[in-house]
Backbone bond lengths (Angstrom), bond angles and torsions (degrees), N, CA, C in turn:
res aa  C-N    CA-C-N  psi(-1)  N-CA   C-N-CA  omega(-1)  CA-C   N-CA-C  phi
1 X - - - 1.447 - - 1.530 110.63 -
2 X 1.457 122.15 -44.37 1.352 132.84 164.41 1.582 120.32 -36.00
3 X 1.024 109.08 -52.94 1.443 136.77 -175.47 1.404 106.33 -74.58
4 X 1.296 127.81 -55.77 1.517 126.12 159.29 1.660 131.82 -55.26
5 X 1.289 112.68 -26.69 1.293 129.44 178.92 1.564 94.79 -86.03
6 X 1.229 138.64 -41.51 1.314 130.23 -174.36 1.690 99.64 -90.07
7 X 1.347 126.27 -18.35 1.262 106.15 164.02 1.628 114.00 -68.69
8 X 1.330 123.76 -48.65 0.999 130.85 179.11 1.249 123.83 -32.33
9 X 1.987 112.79 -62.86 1.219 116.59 143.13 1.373 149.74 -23.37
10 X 1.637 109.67 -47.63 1.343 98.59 163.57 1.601 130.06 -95.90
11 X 1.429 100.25 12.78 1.284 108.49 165.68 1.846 117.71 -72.76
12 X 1.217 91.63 -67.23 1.672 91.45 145.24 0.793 157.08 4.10
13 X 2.058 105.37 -84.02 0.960 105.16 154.88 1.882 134.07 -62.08
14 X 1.570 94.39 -38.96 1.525 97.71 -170.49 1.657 108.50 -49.04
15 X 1.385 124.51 -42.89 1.516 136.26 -175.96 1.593 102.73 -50.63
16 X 1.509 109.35 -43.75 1.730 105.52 -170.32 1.702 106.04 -99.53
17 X 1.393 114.20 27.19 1.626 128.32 -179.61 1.293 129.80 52.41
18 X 1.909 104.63 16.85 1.562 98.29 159.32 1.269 127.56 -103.83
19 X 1.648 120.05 44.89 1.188 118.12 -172.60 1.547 109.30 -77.62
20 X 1.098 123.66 -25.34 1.848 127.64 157.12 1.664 118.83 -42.97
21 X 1.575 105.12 -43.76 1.574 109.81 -172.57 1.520 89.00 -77.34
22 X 1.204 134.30 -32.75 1.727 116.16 -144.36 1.618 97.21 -95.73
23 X 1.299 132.31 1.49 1.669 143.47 -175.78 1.833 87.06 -80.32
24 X 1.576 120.10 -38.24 1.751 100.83 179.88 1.024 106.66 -108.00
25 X 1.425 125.07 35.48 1.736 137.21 172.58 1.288 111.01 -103.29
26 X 1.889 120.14 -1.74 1.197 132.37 177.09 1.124 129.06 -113.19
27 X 1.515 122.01 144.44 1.339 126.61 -158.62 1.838 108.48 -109.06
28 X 1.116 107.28 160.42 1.405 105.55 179.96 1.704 93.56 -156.43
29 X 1.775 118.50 148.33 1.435 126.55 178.05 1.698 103.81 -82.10
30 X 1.058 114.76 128.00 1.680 96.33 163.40 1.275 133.59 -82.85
31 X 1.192 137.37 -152.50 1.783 126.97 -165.79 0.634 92.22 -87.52
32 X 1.876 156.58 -6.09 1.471 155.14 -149.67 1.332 89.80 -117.83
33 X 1.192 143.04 -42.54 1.179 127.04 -170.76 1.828 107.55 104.57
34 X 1.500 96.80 27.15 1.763 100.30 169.17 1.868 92.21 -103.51
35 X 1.799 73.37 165.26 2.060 88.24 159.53 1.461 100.62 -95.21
36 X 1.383 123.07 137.53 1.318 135.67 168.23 1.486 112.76 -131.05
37 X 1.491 104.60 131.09 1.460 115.69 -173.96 1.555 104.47 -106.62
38 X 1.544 103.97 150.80 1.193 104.50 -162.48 2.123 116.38 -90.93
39 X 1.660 66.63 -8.97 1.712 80.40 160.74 1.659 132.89 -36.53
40 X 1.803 86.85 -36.08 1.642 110.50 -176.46 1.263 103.61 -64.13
41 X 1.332 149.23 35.04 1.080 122.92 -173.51 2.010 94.36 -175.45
42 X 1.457 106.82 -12.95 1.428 105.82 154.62 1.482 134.44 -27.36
43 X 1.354 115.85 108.13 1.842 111.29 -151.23 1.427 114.64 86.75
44 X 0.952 117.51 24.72 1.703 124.91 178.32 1.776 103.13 -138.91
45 X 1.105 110.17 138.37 1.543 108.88 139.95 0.643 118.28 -103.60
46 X 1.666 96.00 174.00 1.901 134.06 -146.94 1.307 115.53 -132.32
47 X 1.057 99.66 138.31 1.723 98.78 158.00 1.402 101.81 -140.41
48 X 1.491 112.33 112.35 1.294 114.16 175.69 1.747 117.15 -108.23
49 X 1.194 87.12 118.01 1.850 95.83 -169.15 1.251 97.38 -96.15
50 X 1.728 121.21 155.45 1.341 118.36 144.07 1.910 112.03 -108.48
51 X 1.374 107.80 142.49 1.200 138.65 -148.78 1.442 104.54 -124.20
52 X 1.582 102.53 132.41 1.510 117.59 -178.27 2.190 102.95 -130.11
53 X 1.639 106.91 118.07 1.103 75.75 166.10 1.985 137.56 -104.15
54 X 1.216 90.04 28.03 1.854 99.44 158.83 1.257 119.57 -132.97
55 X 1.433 123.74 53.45 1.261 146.63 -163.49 1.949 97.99 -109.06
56 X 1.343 115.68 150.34 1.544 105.81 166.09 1.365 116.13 -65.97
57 X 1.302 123.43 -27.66 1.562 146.16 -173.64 1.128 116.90 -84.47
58 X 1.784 126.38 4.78 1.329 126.67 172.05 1.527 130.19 -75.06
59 X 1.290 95.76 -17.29 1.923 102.72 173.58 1.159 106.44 -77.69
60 X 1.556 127.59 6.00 1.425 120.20 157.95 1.470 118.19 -79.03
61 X 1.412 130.10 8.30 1.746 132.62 157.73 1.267 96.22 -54.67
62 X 1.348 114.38 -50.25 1.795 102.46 -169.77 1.443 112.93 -53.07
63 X 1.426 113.73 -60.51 1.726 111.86 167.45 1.294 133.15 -36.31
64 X 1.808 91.90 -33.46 2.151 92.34 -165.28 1.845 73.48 -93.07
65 X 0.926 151.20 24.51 1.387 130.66 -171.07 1.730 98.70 -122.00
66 X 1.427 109.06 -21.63 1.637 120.84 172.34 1.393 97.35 -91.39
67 X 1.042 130.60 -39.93 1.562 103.92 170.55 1.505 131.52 -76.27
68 X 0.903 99.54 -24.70 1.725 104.22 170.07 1.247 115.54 -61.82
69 X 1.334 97.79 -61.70 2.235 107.83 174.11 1.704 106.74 -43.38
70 X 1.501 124.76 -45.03 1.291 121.05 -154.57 1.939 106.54 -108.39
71 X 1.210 110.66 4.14 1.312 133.29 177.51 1.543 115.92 -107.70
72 X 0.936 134.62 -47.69 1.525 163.88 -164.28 1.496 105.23 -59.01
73 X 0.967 134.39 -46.40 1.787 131.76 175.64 1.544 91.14 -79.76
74 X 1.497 127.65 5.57 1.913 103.09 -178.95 1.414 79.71 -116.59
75 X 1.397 153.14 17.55 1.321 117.32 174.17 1.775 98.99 124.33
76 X 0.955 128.03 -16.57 1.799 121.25 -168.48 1.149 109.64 -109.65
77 X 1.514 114.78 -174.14 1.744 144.67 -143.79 1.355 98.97 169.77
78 X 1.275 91.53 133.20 1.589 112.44 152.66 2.113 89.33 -123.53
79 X 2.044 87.28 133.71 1.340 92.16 174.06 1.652 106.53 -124.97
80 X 1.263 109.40 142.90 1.626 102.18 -158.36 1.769 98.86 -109.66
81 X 0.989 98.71 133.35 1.541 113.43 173.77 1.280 109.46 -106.06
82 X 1.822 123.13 93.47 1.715 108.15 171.67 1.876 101.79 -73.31
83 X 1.304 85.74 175.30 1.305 99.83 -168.62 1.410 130.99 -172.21
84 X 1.734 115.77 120.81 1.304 111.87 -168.30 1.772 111.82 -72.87
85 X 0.987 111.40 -31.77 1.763 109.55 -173.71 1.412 122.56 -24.16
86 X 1.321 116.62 0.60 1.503 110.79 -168.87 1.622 91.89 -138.13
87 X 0.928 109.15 1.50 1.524 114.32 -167.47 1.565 152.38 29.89
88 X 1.507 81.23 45.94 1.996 136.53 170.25 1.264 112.06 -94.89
89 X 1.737 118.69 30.85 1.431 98.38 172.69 1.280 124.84 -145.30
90 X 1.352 124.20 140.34 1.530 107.43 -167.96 1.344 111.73 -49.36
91 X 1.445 105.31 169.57 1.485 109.11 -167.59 1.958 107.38 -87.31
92 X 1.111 106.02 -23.07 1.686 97.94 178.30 1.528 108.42 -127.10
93 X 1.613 110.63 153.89 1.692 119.93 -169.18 1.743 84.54 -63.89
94 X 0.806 136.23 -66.99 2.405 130.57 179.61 1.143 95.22 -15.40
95 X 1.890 115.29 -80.57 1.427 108.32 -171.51 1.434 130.95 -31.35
96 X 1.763 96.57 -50.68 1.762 91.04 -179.27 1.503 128.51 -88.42
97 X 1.188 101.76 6.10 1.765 121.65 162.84 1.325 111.58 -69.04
98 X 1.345 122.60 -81.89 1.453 118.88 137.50 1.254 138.42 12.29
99 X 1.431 113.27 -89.78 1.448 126.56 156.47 1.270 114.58 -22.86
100 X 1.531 116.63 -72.15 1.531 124.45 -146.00 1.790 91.70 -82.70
101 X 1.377 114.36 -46.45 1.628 105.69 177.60 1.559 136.54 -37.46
102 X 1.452 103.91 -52.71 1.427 145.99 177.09 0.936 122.63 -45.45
103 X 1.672 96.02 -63.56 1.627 124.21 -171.86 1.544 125.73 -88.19
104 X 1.664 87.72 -33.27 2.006 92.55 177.72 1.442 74.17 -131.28
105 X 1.265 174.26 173.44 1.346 146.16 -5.01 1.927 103.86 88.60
106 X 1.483 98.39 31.11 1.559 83.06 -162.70 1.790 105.41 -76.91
107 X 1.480 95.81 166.29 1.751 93.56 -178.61 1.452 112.58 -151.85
108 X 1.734 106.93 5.16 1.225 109.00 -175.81 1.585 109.25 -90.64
109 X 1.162 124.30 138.17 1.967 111.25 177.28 1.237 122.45 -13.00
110 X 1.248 110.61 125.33 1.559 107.93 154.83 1.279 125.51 -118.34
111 X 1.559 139.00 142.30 1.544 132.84 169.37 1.361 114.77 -74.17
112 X 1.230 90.79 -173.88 1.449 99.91 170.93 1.344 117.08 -85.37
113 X 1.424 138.70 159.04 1.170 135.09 164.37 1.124 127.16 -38.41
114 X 1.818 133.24 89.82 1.059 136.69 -172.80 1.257 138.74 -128.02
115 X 1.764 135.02 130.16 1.460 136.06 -162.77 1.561 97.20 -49.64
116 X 1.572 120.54 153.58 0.797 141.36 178.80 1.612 134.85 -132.17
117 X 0.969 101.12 -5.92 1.406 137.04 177.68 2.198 122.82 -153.31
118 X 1.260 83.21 145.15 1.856 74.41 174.18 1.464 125.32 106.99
119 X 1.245 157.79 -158.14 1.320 160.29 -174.14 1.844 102.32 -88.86
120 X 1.258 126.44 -46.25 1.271 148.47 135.37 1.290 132.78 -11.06
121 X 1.713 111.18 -47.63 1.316 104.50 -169.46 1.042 132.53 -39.92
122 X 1.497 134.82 143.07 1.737 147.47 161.65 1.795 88.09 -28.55
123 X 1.347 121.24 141.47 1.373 125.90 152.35 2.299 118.92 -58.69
124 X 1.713 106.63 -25.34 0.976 122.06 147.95 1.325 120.92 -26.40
125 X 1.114 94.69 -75.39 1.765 94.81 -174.07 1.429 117.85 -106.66
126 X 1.060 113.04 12.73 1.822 114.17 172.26 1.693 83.47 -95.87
127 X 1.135 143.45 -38.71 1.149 141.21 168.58 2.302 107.19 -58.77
128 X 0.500 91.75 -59.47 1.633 97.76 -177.53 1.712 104.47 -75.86
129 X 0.880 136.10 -44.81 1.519 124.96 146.80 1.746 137.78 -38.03
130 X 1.360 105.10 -38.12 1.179 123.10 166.89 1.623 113.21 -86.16
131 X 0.983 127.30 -27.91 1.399 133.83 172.33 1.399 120.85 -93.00
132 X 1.618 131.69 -27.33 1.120 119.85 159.14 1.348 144.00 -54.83
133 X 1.560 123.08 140.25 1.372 109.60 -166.53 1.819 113.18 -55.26
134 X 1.313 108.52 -13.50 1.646 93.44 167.21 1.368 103.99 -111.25
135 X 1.186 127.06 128.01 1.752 116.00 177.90 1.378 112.56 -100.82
136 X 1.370 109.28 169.49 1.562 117.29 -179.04 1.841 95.52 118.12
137 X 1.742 96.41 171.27 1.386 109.53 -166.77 1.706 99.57 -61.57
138 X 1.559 93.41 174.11 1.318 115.28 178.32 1.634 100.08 -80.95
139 X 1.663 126.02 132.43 1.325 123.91 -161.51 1.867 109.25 -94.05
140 X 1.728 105.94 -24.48 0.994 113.77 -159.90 1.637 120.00 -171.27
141 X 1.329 137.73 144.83 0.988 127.82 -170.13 1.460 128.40 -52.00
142 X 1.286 128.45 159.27 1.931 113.42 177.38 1.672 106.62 56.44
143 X 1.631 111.51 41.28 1.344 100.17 156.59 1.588 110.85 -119.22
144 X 1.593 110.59 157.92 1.394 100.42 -137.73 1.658 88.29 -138.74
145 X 1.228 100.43 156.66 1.723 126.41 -138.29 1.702 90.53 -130.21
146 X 1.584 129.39 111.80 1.583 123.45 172.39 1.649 98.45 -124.07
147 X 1.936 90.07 117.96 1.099 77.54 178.25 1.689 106.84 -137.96
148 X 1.297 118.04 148.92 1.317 128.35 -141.70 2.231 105.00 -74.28
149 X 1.093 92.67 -168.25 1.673 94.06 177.85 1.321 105.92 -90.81
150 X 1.435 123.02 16.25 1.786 104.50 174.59 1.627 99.38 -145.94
151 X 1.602 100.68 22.04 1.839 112.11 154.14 1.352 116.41 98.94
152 X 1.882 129.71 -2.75 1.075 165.45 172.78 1.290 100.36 -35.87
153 X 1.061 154.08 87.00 1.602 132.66 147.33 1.559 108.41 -49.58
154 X 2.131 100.89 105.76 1.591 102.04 168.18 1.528 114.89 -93.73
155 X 1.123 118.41 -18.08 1.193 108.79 -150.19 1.364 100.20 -139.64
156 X 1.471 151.87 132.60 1.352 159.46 137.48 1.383 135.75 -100.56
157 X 1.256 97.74 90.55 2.055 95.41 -170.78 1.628 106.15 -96.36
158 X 1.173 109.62 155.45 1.029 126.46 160.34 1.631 140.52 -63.47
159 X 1.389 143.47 141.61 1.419 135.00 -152.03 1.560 105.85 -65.78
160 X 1.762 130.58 -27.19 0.923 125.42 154.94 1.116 118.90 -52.26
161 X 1.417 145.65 -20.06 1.639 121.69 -166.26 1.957 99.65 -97.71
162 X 1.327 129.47 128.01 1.359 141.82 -173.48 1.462 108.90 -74.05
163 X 1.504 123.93 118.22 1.108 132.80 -162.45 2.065 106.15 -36.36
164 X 1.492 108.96 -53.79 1.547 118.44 -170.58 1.596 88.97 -53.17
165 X 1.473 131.18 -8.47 1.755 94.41 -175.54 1.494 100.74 -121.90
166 X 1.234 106.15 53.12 1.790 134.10 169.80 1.604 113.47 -116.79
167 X 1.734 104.69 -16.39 1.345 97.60 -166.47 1.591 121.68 -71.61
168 X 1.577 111.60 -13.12 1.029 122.75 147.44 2.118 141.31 -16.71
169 X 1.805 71.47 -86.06 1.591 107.31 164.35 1.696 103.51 -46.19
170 X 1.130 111.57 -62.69 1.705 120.36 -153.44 1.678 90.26 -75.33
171 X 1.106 150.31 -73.52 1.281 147.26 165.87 1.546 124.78 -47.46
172 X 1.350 120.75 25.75 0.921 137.29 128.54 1.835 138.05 -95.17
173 X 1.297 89.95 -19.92 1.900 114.64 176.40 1.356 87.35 -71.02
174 X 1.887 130.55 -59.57 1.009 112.05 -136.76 1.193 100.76 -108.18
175 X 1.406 138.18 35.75 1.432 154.58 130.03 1.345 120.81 -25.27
């Protein structure tokens, strides 16, 4: 019902042209187990990936973890969404705290373990799916979501494209 009422909503909104404002009108838990609004980061870009950590595509933390470090004093984030939907993911939000710290040094946000596709989906990305210039479900793990400082989904790549060949894209947002 949650999920339908917030679709509803951004149907809504998108028709009366604030579907840009209503992307930092949404909340998401982080791997800690807070509520975090995405408000926090209004005037910033994003790149919000979803993240698997036994995926072939997981040694891309190191990439989204170099762009954050070398992006981050101009305004950006990479925010990581692990995620079972593909069923590449550890089984508890600890494990992949753990994991991602340890293993890549990560330091950019992470959520909690969240659907990404399906009846289920995070309102996150049923929101960023519907708003990206390509729409439809998420196809595969490490696909990645750029979205501008006034809530825009510009950019949607696919788990093949390697975070370093975004730096393009993203240093043009933060112009």
């Amino acid at each position: 019902m949650k999920n339908l009422v917030l679709a509803l909503t951004l149907m809504l909104s998108s028709a009366s042209g604030l579907s840009s404002e209503k992307f930092h009108a949404l909340k998401y838990t982080s791997i800690q187990g807070k509520e975090q609004s995405l408000s926090a980061w209004q005037g910033k870009v994003l790149l919000v990936v979803n993240t698997a950590s036994e995926c072939g595509y997981t040694s891309q933390y190191e990439g989204l973890e170099k762009l954050h470090k070398k992006y981050q004093a101009k305004g950006f984030t990479v925010i990581g969404f692990p995620s079972p939907s593909f069923d590449q993911e550890l089984k508890t939000d600890k494990e992949v705290a753990e994991f991602c710290k340890l293993r890549y040094g990560v330091t950019f946000p992470l959520a909690k373990r969240v659907s990404v596709k399906g009846k289920d989906i995070d309102p996150v990305f049923d929101y960023l799916t519907r708003n990206a210039p390509e729409k439809g479900a998420v196809k595969w793990n490490f696909e990645k979501f750029l979205v501008d400082r006034k809530g825009r989904v510009v950019g949607r790549y696919p788990s093949s494209v390697k975070p370093e060949e975004l730096a393009t894209a993203i240093e043009k947002q933060l112009q």
